[in-house]
C-alpha positions as CSV (number, residue, x, y, z in Angstrom):
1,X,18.1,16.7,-1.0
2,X,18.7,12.9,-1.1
3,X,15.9,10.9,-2.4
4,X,16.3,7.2,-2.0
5,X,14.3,4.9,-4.0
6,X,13.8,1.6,-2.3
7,X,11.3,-1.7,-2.4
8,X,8.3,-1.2,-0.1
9,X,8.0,-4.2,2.8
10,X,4.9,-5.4,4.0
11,X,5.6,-2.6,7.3
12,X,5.4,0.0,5.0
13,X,1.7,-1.2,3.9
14,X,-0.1,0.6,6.2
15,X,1.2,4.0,5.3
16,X,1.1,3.4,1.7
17,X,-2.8,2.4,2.2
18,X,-3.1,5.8,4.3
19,X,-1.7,7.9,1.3
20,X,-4.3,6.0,-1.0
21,X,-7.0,7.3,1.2
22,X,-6.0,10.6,1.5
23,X,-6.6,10.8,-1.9
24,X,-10.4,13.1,-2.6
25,X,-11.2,10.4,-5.0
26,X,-9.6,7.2,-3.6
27,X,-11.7,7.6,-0.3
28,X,-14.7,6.5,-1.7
29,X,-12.8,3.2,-2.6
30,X,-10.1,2.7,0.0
31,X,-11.2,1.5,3.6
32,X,-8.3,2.5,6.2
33,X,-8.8,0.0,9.3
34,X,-7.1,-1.3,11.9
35,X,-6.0,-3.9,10.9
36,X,-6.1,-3.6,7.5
37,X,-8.0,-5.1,5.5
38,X,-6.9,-8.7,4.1
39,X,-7.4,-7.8,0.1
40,X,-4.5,-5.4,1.0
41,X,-2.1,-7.6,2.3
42,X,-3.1,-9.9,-0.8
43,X,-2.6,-7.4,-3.2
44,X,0.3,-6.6,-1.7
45,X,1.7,-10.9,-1.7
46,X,0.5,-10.7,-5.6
47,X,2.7,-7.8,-6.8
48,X,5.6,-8.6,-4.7
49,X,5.5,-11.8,-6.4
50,X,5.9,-10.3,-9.8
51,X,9.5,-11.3,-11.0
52,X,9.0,-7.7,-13.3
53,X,8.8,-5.2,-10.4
């Protein structure tokens, strides 16, 4: 099996929000919406910004 190990886009933001609340715990916390919710898309802007990831 291949694994390949790549920086996530903004497309892939939806899914990763959708693995987050498919998490037991992370339910409570996480609202899956269409569309998303803006404080995702911000979070996401914010880390992608960090030169150390």
């Amino acid at each position: 099996m291949d694994i390949h190990i790549r920086k996530a886009t903004l497309n892939d933001l939806v899914s990763i929000v959708q693995l987050l609340y498919e998490d037991e715990i992370s339910q409570e916390r996480e609202a899956l919406s269409t569309p998303l919710d803006a404080c995702y898309v911000e979070a996401f802007h914010a880390i992608d910004r960090d030169p150390i990831l």
